[in-house]
C-alpha positions as CSV (number, residue, x, y, z in Angstrom):
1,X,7.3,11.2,-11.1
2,X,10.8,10.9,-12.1
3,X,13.9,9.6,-10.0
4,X,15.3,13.2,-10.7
5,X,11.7,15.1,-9.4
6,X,12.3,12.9,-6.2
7,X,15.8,13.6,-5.8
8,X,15.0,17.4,-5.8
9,X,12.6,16.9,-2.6
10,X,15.9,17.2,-1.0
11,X,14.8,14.8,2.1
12,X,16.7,12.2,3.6
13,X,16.6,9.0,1.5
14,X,18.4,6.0,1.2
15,X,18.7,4.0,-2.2
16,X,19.0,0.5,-2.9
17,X,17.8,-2.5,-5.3
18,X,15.6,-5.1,-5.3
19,X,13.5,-8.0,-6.9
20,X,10.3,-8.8,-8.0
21,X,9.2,-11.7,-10.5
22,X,12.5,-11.7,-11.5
23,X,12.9,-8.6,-12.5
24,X,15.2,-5.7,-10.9
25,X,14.3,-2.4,-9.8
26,X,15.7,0.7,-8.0
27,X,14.0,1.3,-4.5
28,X,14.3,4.5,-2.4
29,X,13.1,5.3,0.7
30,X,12.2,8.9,1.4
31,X,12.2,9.9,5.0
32,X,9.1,12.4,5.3
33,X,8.6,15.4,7.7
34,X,7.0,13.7,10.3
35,X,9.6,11.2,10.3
36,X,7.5,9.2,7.7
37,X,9.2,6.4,5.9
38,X,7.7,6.0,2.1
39,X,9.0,3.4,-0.4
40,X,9.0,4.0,-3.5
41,X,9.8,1.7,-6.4
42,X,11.6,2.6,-10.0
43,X,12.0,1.3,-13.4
44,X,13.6,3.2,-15.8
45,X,14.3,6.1,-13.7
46,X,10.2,6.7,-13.4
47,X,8.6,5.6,-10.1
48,X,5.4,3.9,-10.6
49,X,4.9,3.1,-7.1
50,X,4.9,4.6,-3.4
51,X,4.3,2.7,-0.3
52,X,4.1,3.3,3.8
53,X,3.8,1.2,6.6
54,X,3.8,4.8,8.7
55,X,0.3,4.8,11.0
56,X,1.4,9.0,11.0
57,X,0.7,9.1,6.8
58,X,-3.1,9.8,6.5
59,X,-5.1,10.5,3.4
60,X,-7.3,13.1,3.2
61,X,-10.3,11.1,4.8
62,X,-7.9,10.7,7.8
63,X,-7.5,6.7,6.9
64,X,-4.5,5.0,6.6
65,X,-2.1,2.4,8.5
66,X,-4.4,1.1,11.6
67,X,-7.9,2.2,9.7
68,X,-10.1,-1.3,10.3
69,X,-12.0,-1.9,6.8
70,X,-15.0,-0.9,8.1
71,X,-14.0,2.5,8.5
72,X,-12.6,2.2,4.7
73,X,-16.1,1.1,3.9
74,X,-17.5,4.3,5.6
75,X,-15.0,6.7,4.0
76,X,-15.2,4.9,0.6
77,X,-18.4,3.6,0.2
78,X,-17.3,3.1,-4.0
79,X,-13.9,1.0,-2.9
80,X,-14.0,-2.8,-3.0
81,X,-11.8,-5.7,-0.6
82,X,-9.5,-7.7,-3.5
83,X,-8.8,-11.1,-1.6
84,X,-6.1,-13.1,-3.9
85,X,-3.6,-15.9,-3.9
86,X,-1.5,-14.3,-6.8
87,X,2.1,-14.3,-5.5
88,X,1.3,-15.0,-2.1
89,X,-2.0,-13.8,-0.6
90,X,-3.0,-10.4,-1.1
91,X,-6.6,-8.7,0.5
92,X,-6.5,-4.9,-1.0
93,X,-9.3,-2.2,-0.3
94,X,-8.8,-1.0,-3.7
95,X,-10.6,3.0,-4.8
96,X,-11.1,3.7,-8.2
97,X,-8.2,5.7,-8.8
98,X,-4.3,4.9,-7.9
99,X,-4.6,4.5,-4.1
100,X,-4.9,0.9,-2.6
101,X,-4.9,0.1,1.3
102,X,-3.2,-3.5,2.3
103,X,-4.9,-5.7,4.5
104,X,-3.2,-7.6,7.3
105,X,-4.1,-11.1,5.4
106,X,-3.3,-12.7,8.8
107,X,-6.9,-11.5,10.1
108,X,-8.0,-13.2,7.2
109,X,-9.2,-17.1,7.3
110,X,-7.4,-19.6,4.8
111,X,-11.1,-20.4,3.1
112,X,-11.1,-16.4,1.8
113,X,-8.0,-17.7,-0.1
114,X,-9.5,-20.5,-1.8
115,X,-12.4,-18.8,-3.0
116,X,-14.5,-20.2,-0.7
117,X,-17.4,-18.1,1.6
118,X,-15.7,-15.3,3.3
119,X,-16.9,-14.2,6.6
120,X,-14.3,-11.7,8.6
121,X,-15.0,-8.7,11.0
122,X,-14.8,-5.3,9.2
123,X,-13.7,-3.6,12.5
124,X,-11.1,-6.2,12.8
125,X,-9.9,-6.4,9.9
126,X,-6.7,-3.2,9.8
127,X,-4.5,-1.8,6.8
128,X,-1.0,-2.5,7.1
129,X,0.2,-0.6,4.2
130,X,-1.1,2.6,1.9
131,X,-0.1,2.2,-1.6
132,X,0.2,4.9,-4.3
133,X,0.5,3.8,-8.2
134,X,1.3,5.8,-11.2
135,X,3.0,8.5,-8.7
């Protein structure tokens, strides 16, 4: 999606910059109907990716922000946990295509981060953020 394909939404949004592995990018924030806040993040006037921290934004399996990864599992039986220490730790329910939910990592135990056996409960374990790529 381009900058100019957002812009023509003609929602409330507010722009700004930011940072990432030293690099700097253009971030807006679209305000939703629903009064849902989504993120999204540009580089050369393209967005490559949207995110929300909104428990009202759902997919159309009804998960989202709240959904323990159990019920991930259940809706997604084809997605897999990502558990990381790249840039800070990172736990992803990632699907096959450009949709990734975010773990809360502090449900997660420090040996899950060093590669170690990982033992967590599923229906614990909630998404903190939805996150769209290649929008």
């Amino acid at each position: 999606m381009s900058k100019e394909k957002i812009i023509a939404l003609d929602l409330p949004m507010k722009w700004g910059r930011g940072e990432q592995e030293g690099l700097a990018y253009e971030v807006v924030t679209v305000i939703a109907p629903g009064d849902i806040a989504i993120e999204c993040v540009l580089s050369d006037e393209i967005v490559y990716r949207c995110s929300s921290e909104s428990k009202r934004l759902r997919d159309p399996a009804g998960e989202g922000v709240g959904s323990s990864l159990g019920e991930l599992k259940r809706a997604y039986p084809q997605g897999r946990l990502l558990i990381s220490y790249e840039n800070g730790k990172n736990a992803n329910f990632v699907l096959e295509g450009r949709m990734m939910f975010s773990m809360d990592v502090r449900l997660i135990g420090e040996e899950c981060f060093e590669l170690k056996k990982c033992v967590f409960d599923e229906d614990v374990l909630r998404v903190v953020r939805v996150v769209v790529t290649d929008v």
